[in-house]
N, C-alpha and C positions, 0 to 999 in steps of 0.2 A: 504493500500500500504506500508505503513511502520511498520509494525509490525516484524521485524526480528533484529531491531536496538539491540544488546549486550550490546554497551557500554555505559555510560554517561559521561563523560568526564567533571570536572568540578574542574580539578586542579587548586589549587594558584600557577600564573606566578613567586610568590618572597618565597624564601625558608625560608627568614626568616628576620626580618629586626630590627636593632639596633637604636633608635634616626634615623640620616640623613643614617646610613647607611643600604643597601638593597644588599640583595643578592639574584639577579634570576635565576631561571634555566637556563636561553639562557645564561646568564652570563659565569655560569658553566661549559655548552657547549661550549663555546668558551675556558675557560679557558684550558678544558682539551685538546681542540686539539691542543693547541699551545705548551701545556706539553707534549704530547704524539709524537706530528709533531717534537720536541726537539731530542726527544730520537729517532726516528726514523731516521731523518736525521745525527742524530751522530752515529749512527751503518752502515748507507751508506760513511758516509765521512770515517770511520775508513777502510771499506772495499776498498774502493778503494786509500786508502793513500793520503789523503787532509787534510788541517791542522784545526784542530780542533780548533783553535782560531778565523775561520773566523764563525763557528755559530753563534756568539753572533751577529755579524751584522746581517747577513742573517735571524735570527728570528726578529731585529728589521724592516730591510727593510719589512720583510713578515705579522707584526702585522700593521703598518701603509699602505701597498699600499693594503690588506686586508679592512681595517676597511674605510680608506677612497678611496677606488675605490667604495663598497659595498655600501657604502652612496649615493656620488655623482650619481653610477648606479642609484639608487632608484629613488633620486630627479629627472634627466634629464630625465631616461628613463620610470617613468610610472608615474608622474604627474607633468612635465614641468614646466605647469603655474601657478601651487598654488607656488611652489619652487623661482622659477624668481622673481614673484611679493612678494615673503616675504622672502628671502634670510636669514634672521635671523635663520629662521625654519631648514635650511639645518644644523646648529651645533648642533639642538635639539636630537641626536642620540639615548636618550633615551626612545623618544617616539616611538621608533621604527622604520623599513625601510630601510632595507638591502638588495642591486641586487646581484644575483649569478655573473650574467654576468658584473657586474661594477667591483666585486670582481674579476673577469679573468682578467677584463682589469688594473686593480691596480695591480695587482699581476705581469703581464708580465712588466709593466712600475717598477714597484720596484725591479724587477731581473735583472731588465738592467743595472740599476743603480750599483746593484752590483756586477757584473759581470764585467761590462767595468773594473776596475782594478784589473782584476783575472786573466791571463793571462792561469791556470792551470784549471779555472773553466769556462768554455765558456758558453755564454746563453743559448744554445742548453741545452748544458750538465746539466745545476743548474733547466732549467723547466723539465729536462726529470724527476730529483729525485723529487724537490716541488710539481709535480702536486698528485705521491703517497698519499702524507700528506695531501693534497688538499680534494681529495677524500674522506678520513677519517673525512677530517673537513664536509663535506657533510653530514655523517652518521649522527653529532653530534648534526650540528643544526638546522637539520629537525628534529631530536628530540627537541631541544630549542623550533622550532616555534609550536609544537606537543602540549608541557606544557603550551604556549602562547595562545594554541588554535585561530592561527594564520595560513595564506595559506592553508584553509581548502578547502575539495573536495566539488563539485556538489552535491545534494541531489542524494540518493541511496536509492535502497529497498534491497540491498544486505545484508545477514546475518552479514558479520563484518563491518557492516555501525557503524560509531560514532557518537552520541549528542553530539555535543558542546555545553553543558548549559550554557555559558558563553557569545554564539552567538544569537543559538534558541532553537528552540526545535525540528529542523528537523534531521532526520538522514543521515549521506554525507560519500563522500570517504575519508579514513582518507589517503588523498593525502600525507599530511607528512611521515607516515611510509611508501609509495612505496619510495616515492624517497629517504629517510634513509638505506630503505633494498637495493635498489639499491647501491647507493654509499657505502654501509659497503661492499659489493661484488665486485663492482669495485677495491676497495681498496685493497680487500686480491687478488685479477688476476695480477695487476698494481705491487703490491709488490712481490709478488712469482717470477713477470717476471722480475723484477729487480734482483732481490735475484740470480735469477739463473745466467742471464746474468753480470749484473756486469759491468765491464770497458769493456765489449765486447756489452754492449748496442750498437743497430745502433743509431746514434743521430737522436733524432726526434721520436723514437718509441714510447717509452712512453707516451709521449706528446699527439701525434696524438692518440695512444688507448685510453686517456682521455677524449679529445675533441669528440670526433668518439660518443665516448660507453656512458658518461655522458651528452652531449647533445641531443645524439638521443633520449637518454630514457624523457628526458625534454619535448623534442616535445610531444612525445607520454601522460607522464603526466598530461600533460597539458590541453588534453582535458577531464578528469576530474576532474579538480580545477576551484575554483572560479578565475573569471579572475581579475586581481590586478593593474594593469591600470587602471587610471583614464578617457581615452579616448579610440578608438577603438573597442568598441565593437560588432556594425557591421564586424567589419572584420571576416571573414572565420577562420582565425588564430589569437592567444592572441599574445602581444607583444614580452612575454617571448621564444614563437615558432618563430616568426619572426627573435628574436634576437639568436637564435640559429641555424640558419641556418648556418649566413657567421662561426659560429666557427668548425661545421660538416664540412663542405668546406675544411676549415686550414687543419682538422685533416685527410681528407684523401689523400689530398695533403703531410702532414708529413709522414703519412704511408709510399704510393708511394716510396716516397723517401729515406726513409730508408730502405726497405726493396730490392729497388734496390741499393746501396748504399752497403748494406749487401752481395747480391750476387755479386755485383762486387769484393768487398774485399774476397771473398769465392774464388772466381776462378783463382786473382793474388796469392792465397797460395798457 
């Protein structure tokens, strides 16, 4: 049954390591999107005439409501009671354990923050450009979890099935590169349609094509990854699908909205 398996997959997670000091590739991955999320957000602020002194916050508010939304996701939403009853475990970050969807919800709690005294950057407006970079940080560290040999698919007979030697010896869906190749294609749609639009974005567009297009596809990957919950797995659906619903919901409610929002402003010109 499995004889079609290509790959073996048996990278080292640390690229290289000094005495105390370690350098992993998820590391790396993160680093670079927060480098690249830099400059991309400073070609958006330039384009629509925003002052370029406020990035510096705006990548701090984005590296903390990131790092610890993604955490806390992990802890509360897919293993509750080991978390609770050992609280210490929760600062362990190194040992791994990061929620996409903790990361949403860090993410939107740290733009508010910044935003309330922006008067020229409204909440709308600062998630419609973040979630771009967002996206891109998606490509990067499902590559990370990829090197980790972390988030790994179901066992497969399919020809580009992966060995994760570092797990077993079975051959699985290398779950990680869909959702990478997705999100790297999100990213270039999300940006093109910025790019073009501009300060004639409707508010809310972006946002909701985000939420819409990068969760739906969550659902769907879902059902070939191992499930990552410590609980539920009777359910019909993984947690990671359940908790992707209410944010489908948001985003086509944003839609909606902006899109009629748009034609209304279309027909007063």
């Amino acid at each position: 049954m499995f004889g079609f398996a290509l790959i073996h997959w048996s990278a080292d997670p640390e690229i290289f390591r000094i005495g105390p000091v370690v350098l992993r590739w998820y590391s790396l991955c993160f680093l670079v999107t927060f480098v690249l999320g830099y400059f991309i957000m400073r070609r958006m602020f330039r384009l629509e005439e925003k002052s370029a002194k406020d990035l510096d916050s705006l990548v701090n508010h984005m590296v903390l409501g990131t790092l610890i939304g993604a955490r806390l996701g992990h802890c509360l939403f897919y293993d509750p009671v080991f978390y609770l009853t050992n609280p210490i475990e929760i600062f362990k970050i190194w040992r791994g354990g990061l929620a996409s969807h903790g990361a949403a919800i860090g993410i939107f709690a740290a733009l508010y923050l910044y935003a309330r005294n922006r008067p020229d950057q409204s909440y709308l407006w600062i998630l419609d450009r973040i979630v771009v970079t967002v996206a891109l940080g998606g490509f990067f560290i499902r590559i990370g979890n990829f090197f980790n040999s972390e988030i790994y698919g179901i066992p497969t007979d399919l020809p580009w099935a992966v060995v994760f030697s570092h797990v077993d010896a079975v051959p699985r869906h290398p779950a990680q590169l869909y959702e990478s190749l997705a999100y790297g294609l999100i990213f270039v749609f999300l940006y093109a349609v910025c790019s073009k639009l501009r300060a004639r974005t409707p508010p809310g567009l972006l946002l909701g094509l985000f939420l819409v297009t990068v969760f739906s596809f969550r659902v769907v990957v879902e059902f070939v990854k191992v499930r990552q919950a410590a609980y539920g797995h009777g359910f019909p659906l993984s947690v990671g699908q359940w908790l992707s619903v209410p944010l489908i919901l948001m985003g086509i409610v944003l839609l909606v909205n902006a899109l009629r929002d748009n034609r209304s402003t279309a027909s007063i010109k």
